[in-house]
FITI-696855 format. One record per residue (C-alpha): x, y, z; residue number from 1. Coordinates in steps of 0.02 Angstrom, whole numbers. Example, Ala and Ser with C-alpha at 12.3 -4.5 7.8 and 13.67 -1.06 7.14 Angstrom:
2
<r u="615" v="-225" w="390" num="1"/>
<r u="684" v="-53" w="357" num="2"/>
***
This chain:
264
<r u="725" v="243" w="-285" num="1"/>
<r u="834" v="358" w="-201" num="2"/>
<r u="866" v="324" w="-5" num="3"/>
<r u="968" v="466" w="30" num="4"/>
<r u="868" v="578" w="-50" num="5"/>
<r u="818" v="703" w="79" num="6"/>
<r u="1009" v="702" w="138" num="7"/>
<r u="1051" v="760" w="0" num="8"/>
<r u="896" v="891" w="-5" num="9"/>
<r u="945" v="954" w="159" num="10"/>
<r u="1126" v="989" w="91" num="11"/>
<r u="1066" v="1113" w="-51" num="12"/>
<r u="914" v="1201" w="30" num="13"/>
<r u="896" v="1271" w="204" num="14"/>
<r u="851" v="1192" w="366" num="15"/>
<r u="651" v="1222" w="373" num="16"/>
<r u="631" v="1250" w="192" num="17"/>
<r u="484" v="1093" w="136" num="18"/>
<r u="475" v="1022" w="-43" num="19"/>
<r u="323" v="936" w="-113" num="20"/>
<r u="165" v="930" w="0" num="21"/>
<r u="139" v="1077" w="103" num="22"/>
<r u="205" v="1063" w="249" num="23"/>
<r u="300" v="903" w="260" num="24"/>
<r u="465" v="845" w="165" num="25"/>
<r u="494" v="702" w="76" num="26"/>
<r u="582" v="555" w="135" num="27"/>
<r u="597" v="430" w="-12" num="28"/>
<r u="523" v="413" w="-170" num="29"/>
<r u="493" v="237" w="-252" num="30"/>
<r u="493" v="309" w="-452" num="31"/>
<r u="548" v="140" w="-527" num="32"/>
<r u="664" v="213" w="-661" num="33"/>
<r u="763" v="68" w="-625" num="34"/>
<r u="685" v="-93" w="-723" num="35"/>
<r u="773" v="-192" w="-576" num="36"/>
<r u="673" v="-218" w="-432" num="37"/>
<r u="755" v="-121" w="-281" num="38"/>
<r u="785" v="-270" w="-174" num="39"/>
<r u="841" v="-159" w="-13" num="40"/>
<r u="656" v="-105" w="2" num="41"/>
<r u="532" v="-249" w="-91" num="42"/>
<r u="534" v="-433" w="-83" num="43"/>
<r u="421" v="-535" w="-160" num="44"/>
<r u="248" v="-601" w="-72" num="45"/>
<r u="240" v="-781" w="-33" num="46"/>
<r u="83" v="-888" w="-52" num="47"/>
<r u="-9" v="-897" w="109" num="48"/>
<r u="-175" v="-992" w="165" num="49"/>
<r u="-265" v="-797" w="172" num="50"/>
<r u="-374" v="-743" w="20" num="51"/>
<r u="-263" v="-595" w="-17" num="52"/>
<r u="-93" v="-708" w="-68" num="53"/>
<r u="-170" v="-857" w="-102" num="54"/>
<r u="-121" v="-882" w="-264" num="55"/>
<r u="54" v="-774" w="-259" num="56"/>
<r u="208" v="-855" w="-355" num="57"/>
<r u="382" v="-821" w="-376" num="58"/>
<r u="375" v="-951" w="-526" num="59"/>
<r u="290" v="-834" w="-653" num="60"/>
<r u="431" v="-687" w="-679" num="61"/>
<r u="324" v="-606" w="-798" num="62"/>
<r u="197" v="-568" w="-641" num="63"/>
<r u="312" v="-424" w="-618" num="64"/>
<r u="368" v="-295" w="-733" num="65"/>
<r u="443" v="-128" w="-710" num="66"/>
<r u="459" v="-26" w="-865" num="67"/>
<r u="420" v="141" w="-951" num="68"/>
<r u="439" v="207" w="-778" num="69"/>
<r u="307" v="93" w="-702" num="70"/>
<r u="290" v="-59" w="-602" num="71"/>
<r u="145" v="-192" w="-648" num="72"/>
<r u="102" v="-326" w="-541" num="73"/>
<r u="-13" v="-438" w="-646" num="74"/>
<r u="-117" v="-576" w="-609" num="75"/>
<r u="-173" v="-703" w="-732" num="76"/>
<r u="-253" v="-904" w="-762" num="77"/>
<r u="-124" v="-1037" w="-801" num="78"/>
<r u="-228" v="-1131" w="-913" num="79"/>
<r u="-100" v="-1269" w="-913" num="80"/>
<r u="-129" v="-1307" w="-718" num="81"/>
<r u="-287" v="-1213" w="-720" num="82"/>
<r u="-251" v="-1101" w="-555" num="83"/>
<r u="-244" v="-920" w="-550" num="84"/>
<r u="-62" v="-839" w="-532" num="85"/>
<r u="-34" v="-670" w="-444" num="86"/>
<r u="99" v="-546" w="-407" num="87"/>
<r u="142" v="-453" w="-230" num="88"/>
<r u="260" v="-349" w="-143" num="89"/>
<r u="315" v="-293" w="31" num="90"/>
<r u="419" v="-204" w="140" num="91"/>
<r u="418" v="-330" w="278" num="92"/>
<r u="598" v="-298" w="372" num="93"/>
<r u="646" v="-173" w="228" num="94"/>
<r u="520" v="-22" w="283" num="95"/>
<r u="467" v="46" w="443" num="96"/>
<r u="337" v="194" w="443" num="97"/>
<r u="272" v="266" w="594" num="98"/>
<r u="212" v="459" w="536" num="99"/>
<r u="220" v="545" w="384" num="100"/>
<r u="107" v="540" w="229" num="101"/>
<r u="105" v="407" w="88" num="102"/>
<r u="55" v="445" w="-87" num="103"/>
<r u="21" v="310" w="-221" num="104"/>
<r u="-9" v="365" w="-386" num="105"/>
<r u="-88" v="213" w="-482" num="106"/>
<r u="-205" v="154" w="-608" num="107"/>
<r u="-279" v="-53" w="-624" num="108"/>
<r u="-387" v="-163" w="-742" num="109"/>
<r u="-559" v="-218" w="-692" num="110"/>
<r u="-614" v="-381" w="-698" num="111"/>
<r u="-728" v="-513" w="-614" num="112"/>
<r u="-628" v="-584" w="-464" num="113"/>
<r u="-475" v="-473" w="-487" num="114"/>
<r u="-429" v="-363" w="-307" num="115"/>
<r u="-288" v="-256" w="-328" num="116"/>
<r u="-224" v="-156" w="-156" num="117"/>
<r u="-124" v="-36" w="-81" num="118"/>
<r u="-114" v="-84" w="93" num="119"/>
<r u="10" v="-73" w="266" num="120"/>
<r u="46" v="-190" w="393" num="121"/>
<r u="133" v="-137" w="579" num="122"/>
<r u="255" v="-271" w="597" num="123"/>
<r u="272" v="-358" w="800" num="124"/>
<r u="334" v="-547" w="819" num="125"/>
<r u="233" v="-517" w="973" num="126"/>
<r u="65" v="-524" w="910" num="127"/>
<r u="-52" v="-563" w="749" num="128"/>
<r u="-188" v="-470" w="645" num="129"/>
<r u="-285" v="-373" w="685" num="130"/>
<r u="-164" v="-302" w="837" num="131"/>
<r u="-17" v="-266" w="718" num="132"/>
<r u="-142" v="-137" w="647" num="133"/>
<r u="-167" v="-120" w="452" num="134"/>
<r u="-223" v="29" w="345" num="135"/>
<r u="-296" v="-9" w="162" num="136"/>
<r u="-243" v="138" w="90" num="137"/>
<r u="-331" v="61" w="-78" num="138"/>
<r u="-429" v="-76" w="-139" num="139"/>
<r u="-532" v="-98" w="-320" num="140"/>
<r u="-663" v="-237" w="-330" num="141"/>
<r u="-724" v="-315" w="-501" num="142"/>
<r u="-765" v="-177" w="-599" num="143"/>
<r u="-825" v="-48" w="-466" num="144"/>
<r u="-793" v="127" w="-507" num="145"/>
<r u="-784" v="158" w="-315" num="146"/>
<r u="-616" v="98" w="-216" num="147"/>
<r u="-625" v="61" w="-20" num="148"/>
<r u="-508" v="143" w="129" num="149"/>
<r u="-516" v="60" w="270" num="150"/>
<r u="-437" v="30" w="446" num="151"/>
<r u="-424" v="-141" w="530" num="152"/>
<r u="-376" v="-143" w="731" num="153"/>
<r u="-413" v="-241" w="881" num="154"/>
<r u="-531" v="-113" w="913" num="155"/>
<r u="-624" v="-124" w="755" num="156"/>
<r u="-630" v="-312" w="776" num="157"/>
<r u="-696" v="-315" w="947" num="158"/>
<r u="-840" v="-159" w="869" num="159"/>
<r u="-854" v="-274" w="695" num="160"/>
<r u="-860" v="-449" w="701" num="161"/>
<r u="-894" v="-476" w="543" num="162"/>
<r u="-699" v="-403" w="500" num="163"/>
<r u="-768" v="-265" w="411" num="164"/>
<r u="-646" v="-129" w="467" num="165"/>
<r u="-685" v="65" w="503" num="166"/>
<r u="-693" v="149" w="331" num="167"/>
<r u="-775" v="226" w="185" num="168"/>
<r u="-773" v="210" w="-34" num="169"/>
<r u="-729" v="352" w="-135" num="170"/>
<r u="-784" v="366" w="-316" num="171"/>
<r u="-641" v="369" w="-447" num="172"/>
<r u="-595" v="381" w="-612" num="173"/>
<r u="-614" v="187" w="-666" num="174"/>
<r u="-494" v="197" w="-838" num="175"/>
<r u="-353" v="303" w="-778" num="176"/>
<r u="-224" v="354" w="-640" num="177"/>
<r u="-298" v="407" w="-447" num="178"/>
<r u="-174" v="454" w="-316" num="179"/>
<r u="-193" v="339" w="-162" num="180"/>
<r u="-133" v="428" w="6" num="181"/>
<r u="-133" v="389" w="206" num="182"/>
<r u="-82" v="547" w="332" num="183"/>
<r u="-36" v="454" w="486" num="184"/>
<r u="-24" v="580" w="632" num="185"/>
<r u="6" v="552" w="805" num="186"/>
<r u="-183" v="557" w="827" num="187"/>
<r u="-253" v="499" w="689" num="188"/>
<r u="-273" v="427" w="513" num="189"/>
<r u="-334" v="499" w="357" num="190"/>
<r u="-369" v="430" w="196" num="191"/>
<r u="-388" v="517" w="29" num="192"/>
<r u="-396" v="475" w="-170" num="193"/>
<r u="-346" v="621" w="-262" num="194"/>
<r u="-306" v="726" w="-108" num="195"/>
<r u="-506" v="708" w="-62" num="196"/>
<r u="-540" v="649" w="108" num="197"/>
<r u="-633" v="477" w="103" num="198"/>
<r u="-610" v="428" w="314" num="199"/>
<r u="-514" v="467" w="484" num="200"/>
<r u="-459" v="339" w="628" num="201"/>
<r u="-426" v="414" w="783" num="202"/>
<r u="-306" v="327" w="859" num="203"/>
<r u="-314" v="288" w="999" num="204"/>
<r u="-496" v="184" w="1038" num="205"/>
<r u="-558" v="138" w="1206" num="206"/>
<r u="-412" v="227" w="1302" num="207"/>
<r u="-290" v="112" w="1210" num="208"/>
<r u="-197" v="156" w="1051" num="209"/>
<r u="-218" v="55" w="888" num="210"/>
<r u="-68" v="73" w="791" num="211"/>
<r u="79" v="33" w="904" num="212"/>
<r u="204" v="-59" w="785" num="213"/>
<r u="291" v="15" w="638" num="214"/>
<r u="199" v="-13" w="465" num="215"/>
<r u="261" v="-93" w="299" num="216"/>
<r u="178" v="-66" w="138" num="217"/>
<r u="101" v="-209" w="27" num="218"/>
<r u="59" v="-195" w="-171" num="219"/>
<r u="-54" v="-338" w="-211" num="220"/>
<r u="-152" v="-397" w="-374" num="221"/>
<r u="-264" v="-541" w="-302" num="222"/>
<r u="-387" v="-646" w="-397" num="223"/>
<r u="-527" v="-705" w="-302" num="224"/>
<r u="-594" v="-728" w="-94" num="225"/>
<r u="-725" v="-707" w="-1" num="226"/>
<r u="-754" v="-535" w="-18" num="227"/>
<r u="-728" v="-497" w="-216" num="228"/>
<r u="-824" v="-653" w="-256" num="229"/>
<r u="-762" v="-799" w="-378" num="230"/>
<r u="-662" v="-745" w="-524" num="231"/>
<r u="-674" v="-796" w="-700" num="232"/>
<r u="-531" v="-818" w="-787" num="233"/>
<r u="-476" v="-669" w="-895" num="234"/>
<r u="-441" v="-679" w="-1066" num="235"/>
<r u="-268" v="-568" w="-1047" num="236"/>
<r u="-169" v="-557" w="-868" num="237"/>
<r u="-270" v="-401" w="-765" num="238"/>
<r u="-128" v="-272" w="-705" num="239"/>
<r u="-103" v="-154" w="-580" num="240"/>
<r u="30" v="0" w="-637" num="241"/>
<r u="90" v="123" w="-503" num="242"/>
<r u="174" v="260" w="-556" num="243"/>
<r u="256" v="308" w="-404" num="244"/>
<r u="254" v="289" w="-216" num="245"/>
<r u="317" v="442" w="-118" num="246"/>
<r u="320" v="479" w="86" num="247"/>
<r u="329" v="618" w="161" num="248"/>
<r u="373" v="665" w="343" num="249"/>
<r u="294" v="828" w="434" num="250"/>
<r u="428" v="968" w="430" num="251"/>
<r u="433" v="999" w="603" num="252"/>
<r u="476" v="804" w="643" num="253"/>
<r u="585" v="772" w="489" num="254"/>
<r u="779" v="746" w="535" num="255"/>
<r u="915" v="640" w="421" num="256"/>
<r u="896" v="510" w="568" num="257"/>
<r u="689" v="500" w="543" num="258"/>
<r u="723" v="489" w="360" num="259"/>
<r u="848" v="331" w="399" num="260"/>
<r u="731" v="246" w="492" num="261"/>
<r u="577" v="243" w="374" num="262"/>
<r u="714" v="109" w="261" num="263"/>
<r u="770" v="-51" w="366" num="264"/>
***
């Protein structure tokens, strides 16, 4: 992982000039060539009482690997305690994206109960899900060959009781790597698995806009909730591998400052 990276971009090529995805230039790139975790943008996921980091631990180093040029977050069954252990990471107070596009380029296990995502949080002290807005730029269930996108606002809460979000699935390949992305423009959001498009948000809902606070991303390998349905304990831990996490910034609205503030 390279913060400076488009600083030093902009030193070699020439103002205007974009690299990667039409149109916008890259800001940082999370390759994890390092096998040591880069602690100036991840920290570990607590437990919490939520289905999605129920059963997180710091306890279980193995959890988290990054090697061969990949991360895996794995979750397994501690047949010693009999509880299921999972691994997580976010950006909370490390990352702050506002616009730009994310891509994920990943590739999980399927198993009954297991609920790997690739998901963002906006961050405010001031107020609580579903106001802080959050974007599921990915998540498996069991052994679907379909992921789900969705968006989760106050707006969608107030249309959706039931929490179920504004989005839509998008058929993948089940056995190998699918790149994840989220295009978050002033206007609106758009999701995407292998540069496809699987759902836009507009924004702003109702006269108000939805996604007011700067996002975080979150890597998660959950076993069990509500939604996936009880798991049964695997017979080896179930992984999730990402290959590489990139954002990009629109060319016109990229500057060495923009780039800065993306990275707390």
């Amino acid at each position: 992982m390279n913060r400076f990276l488009l600083t030093l971009f902009s030193s070699i090529f020439a103002v205007g000039v974009c690299m990667g995805q039409e149109g916008y230039q890259l800001v940082w790139e999370e390759d994890f060539v390092s096998e040591t975790l880069d602690s100036t943008l991840w920290s570990m996921v607590p437990a919490q009482p939520y289905d999605w980091a129920r059963h997180m631990t710091s306890e279980h180093p193995e959890l988290i690997e990054i090697s061969d040029g990949t991360l895996k977050l794995r979750a397994d069954y501690d047949r010693s305690t009999g509880t299921y252990i999972t691994a997580g990471l976010w950006g909370k107070g490390k990352q702050e994206i506002r616009l730009g596009r994310i891509d994920v380029r990943a590739r999980f296990d399927s198993g009954q109960g297991f609920w790997p995502a690739i998901w963002m949080l906006g961050y405010s002290p001031e107020v609580s899900w579903p106001h802080n807005g959050e974007i599921d730029i990915m998540e498996h269930l069991n052994q679907d060959s379909i992921v789900h996108q969705t968006v989760h606002t106050a707006h969608t809460a107030r249309s959706n009781p039931d929490g179920a979000g504004s989005g839509s699935v998008m058929s993948i390949d089940p056995d190998g790597y699918n790149i994840y992305s989220v295009v978050i423009e002033s206007d609106r959001i758009m999701l995407l698995v292998n540069d496809q498009l699987c759902h836009t948000y507009v924004r702003k809902q109702g006269g108000e806009e939805q996604f007011r606070y700067p996002l975080y991303l979150i890597l998660s390998a959950q076993m069990g909730g509500s939604w996936v349905g009880e798991p049964v304990p695997p017979a080896h831990p179930l992984t999730l591998e990402i290959d590489y996490i990139r954002h990009y910034m629109p060319c016109l609205l990229y500057t060495s400052d923009a780039a800065d503030d993306s990275l707390r």
